[in-house]
C-alpha positions in Angstrom: -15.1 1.4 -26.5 -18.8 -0.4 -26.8 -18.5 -3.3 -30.1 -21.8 -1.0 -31.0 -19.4 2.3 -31.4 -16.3 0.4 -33.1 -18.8 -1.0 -36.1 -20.2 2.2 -36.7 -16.5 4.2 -36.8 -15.8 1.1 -39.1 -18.8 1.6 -41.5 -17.9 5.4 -41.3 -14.1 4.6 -42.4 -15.8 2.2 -45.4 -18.4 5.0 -46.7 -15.7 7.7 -46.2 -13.1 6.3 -48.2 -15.7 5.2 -51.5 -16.5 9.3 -51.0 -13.3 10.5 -51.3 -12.2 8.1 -54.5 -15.2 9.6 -56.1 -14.2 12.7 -54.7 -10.3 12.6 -56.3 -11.6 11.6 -59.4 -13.7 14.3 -60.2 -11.9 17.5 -59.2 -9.1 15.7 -61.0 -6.3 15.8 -58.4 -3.1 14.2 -58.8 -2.8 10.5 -58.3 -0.2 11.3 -56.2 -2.9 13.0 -53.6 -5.3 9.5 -54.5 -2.3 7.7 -53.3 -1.7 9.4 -50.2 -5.3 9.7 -49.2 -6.1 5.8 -50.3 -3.4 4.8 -47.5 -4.8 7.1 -45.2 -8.0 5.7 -45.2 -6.5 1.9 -45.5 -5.2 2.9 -42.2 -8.2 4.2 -40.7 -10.4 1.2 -41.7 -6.9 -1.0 -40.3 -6.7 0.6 -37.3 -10.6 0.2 -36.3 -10.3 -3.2 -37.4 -7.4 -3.9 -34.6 -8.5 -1.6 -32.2 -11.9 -3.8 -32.4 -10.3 -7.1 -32.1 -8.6 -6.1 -29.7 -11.7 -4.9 -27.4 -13.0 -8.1 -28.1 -10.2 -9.7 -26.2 -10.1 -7.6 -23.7 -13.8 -8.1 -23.1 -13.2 -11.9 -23.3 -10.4 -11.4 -20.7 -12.8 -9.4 -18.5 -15.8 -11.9 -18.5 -16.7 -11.9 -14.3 -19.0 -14.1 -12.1 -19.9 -15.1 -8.6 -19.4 -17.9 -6.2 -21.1 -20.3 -5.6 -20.7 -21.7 -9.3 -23.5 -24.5 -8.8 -27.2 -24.0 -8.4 -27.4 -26.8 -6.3 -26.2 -28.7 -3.5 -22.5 -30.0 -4.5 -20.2 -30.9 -2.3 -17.0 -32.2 -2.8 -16.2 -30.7 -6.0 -13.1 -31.8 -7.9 -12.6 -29.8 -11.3 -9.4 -30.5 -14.0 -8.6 -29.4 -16.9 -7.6 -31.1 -19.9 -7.2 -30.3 -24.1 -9.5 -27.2 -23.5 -12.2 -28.1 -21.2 -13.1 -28.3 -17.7 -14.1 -31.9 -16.6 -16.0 -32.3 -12.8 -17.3 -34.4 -10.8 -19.3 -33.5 -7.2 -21.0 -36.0 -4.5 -24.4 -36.4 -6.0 -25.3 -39.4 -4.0 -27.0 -41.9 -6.2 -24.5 -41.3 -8.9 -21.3 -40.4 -10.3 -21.6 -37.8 -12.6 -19.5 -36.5 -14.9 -19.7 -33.0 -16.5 -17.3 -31.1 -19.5 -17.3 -27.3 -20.1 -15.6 -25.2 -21.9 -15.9 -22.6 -19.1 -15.8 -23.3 -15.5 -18.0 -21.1 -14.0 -20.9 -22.6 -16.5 -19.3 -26.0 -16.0 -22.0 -27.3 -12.8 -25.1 -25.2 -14.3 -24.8 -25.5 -18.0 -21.7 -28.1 -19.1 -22.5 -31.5 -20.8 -23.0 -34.4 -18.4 -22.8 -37.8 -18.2 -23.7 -40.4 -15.6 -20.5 -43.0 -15.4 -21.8 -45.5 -12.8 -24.7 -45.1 -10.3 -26.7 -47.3 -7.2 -28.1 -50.8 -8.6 -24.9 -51.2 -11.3 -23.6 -54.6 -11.2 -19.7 -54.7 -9.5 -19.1 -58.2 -9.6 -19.1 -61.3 -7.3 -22.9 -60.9 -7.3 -22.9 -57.6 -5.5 -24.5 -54.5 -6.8 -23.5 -50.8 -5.8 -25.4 -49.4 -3.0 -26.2 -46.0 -2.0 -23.9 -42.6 -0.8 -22.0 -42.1 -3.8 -19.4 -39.7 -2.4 -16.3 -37.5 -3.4 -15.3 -38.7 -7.2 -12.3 -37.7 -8.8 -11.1 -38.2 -11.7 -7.3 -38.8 -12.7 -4.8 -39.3 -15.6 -2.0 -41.9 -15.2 0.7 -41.5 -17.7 1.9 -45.0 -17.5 -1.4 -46.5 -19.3 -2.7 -43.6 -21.0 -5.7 -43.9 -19.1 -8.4 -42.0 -16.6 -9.3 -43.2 -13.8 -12.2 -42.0 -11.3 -12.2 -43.1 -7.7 -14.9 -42.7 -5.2 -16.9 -44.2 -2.3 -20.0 -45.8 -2.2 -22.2 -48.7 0.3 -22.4 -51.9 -1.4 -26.2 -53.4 -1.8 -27.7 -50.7 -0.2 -27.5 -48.2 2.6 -25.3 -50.4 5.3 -22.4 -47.6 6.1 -20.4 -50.5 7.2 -20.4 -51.4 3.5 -19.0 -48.7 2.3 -16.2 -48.8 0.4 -13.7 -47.0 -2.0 -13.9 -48.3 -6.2 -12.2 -47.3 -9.2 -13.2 -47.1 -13.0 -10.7 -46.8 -15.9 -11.7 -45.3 -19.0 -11.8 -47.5 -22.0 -9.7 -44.9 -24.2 -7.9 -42.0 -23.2 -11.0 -39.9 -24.1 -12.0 -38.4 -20.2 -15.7 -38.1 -21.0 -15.7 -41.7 -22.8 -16.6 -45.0 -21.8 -15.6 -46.5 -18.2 -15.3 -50.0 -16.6 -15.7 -51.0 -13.4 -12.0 -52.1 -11.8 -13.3 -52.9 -8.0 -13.0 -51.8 -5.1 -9.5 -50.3 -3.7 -9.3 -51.5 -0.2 -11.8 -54.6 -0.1 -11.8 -55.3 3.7 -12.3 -52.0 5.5 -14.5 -49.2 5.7 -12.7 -46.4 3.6 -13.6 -43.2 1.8 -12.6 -39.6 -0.5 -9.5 -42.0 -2.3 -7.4 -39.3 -4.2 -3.7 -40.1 -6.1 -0.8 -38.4 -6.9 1.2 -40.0 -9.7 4.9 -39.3 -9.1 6.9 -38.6 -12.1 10.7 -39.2 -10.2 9.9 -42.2 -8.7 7.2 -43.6 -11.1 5.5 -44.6 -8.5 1.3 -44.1 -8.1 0.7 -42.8 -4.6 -2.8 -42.4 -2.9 -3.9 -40.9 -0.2 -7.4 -41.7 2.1 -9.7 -41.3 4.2 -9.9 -44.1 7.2 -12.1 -44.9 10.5 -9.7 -45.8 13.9 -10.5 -45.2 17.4 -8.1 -41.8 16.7 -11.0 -40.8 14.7 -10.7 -39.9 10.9 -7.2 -40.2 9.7 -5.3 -39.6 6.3 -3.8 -42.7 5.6 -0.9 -42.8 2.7 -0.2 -45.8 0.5 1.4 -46.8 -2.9 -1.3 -48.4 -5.4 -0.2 -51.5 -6.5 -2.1 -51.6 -9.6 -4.7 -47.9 -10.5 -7.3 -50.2 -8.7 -5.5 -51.7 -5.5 -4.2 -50.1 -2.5 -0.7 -51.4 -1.8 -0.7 -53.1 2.0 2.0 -51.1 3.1 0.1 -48.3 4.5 0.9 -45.6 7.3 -1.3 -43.0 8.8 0.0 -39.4 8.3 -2.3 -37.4 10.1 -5.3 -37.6 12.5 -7.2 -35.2 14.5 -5.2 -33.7 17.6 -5.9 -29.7 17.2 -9.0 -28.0 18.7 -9.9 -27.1 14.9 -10.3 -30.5 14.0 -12.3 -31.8 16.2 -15.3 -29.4 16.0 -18.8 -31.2 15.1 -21.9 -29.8 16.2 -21.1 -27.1 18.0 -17.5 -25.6 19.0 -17.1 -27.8 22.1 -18.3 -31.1 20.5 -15.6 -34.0 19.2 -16.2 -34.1 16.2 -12.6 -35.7 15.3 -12.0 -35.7 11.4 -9.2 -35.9 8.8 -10.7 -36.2 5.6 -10.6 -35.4 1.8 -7.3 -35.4 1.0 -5.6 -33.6 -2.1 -2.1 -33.1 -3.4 -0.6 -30.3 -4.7 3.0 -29.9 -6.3 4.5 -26.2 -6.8 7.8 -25.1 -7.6 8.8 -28.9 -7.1 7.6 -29.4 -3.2 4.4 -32.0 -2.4 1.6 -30.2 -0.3 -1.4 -32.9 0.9 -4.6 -30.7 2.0 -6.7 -32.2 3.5 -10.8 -31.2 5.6 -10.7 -31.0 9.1 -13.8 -30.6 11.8 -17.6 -32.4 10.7 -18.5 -31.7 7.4 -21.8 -30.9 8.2 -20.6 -27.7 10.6 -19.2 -24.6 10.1 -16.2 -25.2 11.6 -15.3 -27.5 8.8 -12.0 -26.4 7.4 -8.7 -27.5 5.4 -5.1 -28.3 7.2 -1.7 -28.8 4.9 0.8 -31.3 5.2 4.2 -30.0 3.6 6.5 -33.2 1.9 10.0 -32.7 3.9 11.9 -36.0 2.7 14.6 -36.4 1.0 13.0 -37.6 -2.7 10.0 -39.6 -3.4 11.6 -43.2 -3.2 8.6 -45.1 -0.9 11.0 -45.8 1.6 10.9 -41.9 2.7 7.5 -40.9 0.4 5.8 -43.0 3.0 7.6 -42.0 6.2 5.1 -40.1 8.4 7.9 -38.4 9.9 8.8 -37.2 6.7 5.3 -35.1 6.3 5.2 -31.5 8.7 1.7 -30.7 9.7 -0.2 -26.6 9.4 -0.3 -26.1 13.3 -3.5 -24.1 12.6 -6.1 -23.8 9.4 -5.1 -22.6 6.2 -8.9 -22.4 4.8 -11.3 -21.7 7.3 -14.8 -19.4 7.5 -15.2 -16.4 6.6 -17.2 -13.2 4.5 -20.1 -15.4 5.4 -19.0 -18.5 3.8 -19.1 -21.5 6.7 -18.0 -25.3 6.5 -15.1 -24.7 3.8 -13.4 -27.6 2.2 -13.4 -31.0 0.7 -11.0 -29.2 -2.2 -9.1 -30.1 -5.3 -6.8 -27.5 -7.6 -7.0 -27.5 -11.4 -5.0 -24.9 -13.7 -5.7 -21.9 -15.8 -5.7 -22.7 -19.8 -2.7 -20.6 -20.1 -1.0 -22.8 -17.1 -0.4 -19.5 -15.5 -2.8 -19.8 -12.4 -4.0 -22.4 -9.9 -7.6 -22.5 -8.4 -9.0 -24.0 -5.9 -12.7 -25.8 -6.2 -14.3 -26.3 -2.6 -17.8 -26.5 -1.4 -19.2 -24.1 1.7 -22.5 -23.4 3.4 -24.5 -19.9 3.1 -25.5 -20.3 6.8 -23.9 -21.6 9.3 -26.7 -24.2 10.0 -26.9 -24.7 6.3 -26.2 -28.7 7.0 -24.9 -31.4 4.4 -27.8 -30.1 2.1 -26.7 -26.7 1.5 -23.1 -27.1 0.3 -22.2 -25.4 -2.8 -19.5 -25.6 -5.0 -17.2 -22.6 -5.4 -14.1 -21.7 -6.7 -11.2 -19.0 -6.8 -7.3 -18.6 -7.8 -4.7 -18.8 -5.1 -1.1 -17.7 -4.7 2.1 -19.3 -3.5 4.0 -18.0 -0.6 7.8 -17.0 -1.0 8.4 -20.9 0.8 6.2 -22.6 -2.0 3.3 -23.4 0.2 -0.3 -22.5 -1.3 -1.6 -19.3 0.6 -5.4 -19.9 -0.3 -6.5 -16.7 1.6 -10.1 -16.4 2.6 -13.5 -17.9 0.8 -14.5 -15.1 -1.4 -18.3 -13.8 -0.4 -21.1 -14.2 -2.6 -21.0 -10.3 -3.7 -17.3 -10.8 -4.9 -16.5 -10.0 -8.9 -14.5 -13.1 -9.7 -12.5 -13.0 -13.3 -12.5 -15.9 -15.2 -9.2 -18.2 -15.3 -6.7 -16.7 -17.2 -6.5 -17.7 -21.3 -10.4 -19.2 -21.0 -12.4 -18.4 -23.9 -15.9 -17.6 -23.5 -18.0 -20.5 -24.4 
């Protein structure tokens, strides 16, 4: 029933019991009959009353949208949720930005924003951050009570072999408060798209990365030695050997890339995603790595042997969506669903200028694995995340 419709059958309840009171008292019935027809109409009014509130939930429940969910170029998008807003971050190049929303699909077009660092800020030792501000995140680590955002970015200006990966920490545990400046997380190397994944058994701060080696672009995996430092143990867990991660500019091209990792934990097993292919094709797509070791000591956590590689895609093109990937997961409000965040081209030609965010829930398979599916075309009615409130 329309809102329209339940306030008039509520006015109508309202004018009809003040008629019959007036009614009862001047044919002089019974109070007996007053009584009876008093708590009839009580119920009448109650009943709209519900039945409206409800409608109002259910129409909250059934607000829709469409991918993509920014109105812009946006790649890389990583979205959390946290104490009843979104909070995300996207490659914007000569910033990091950081936006808060009550609801996700407004969250890129129409959330508050904040820039938390961008090109020219002073990082120390006389140096000054450069350009190609690249795949923030932004993380909670228990252990300090503190947030932390990580991306990659060229040091004093546009020299690619400058570029490295830095950290900030919030200054409180507010996520859209200050930040400061930590450094850089792997000083001596060129490195980019730094996630973490705080493990709760071990207590141990893992991270995960993207490096450059004559195998191409491999995931390397690491234990941070402080929320700013990469530990110097650190072992390579993948690199590009399938046909579908090596596509660049065209199907046949060696375009060799592991890239953008992210970790996901379900039903107590560790998944790292991670982008395969150029990032600028539409072959571009995301491979999984399932955790098979024993527990998360660091003596098996970073074992490569330990870690069972997707043998094909598990996100790849399709319903005219091209270059999938660069992803991150956030949850529901309720906690009852998990949604993916990735970017992807409206053409296949679309380029590194035409990725756009987009999002959409996934399931887990009876093993625990994420089954993403397929990118969901731009005609697709998507429901908003379950328990979000309309902003």
């Amino acid at each position: 029933m329309k809102k329209t419709a339940l306030i008039c059958v509520l006015s109508a309840a309202l004018i009809f019991s003040a008629c019959g009171q007036t009614a009862a008292d001047t044919t002089g019935k019974d109070t007996e009959n007053k009584e009876e027809t008093t708590m009839t109409e009580t119920e009448t009014v109650t009943e709209a009353q519900t039945t409206a509130e409800e409608t109002e939930a259910e129409i909250k429940k059934r607000a829709k949208f469409y991918n993509p969910v920014s109105d812009k170029s946006m790649p890389d998008p990583f979205i959390t949720y946290h104490d009843g807003y979104y909070y995300g971050l996207a490659t914007e190049v000569p910033s990091v930005r950081l936006y808060k929303n009550k609801t996700v699909e407004d969250l890129f077009t129409k959330g508050e924003s904040k820039v938390v660092i961008s090109t020219g800020a002073d990082i120390g030792g006389g140096k000054k951050l450069g350009w190609n501000e690249w795949a923030p995140e932004i993380h909670y680590l228990p252990t300090t009570d503190r947030w932390y955002i990580y991306f990659c970015a060229c040091t004093d200006g546009f020299d690619f072999g400058s570029m490295r990966m830095h950290c900030l920490e919030s200054e409180g545990n507010d996520p859209f408060g200050d930040y400061t400046y930590k450094g850089t997380t792997v000083s001596n190397r060129i490195c980019i798209d730094q996630t973490v994944y705080y493990d709760e058994e071990s207590g141990v701060l893992y991270t995960a990365y993207c490096d450059f080696t004559e195998l191409g672009q491999v995931i390397m995996l690491a234990e941070m030695r402080e929320p700013w430092k990469v530990g110097s143990k650190r072992v390579m867990v993948t690199h590009p050997e399938y046909n579908w991660e090596k596509r660049g500019t065209d199907s046949s091209n060696d375009g060799r890339v592991n890239e953008g990792p992210v970790f996901i934990k379900h039903d107590g097993q560790i998944f790292l995603l991670y982008s395969a292919s150029g990032c600028w094709s539409e072959w571009y797509c995301l491979g999984c790595l399932r955790y098979k070791g024993p527990d998360t000591s660091k003596k098996n956590f970073l074992n490569p042997d330990n870690w069972e590689k997707s043998k094909k895609p598990v996100f790849e093109k399709a319903n005219g969506v091209y270059g999938v990937g660069h992803c991150s997961f956030f949850t529901s409000p309720d906690g009852s669903e998990t949604w993916i965040a990735y970017h992807g081209m409206a053409t296949p030609d679309a380029g590194v200028e035409g990725r756009y965010a987009y999002i959409q829930r996934i399931e887990f398979g009876e093993d625990g694995a994420p089954v993403l599916g397929e990118p969901l075309s731009r005609s697709t009615v998507i429901e908003v995340p379950s328990g979000q409130e309309n902003g």
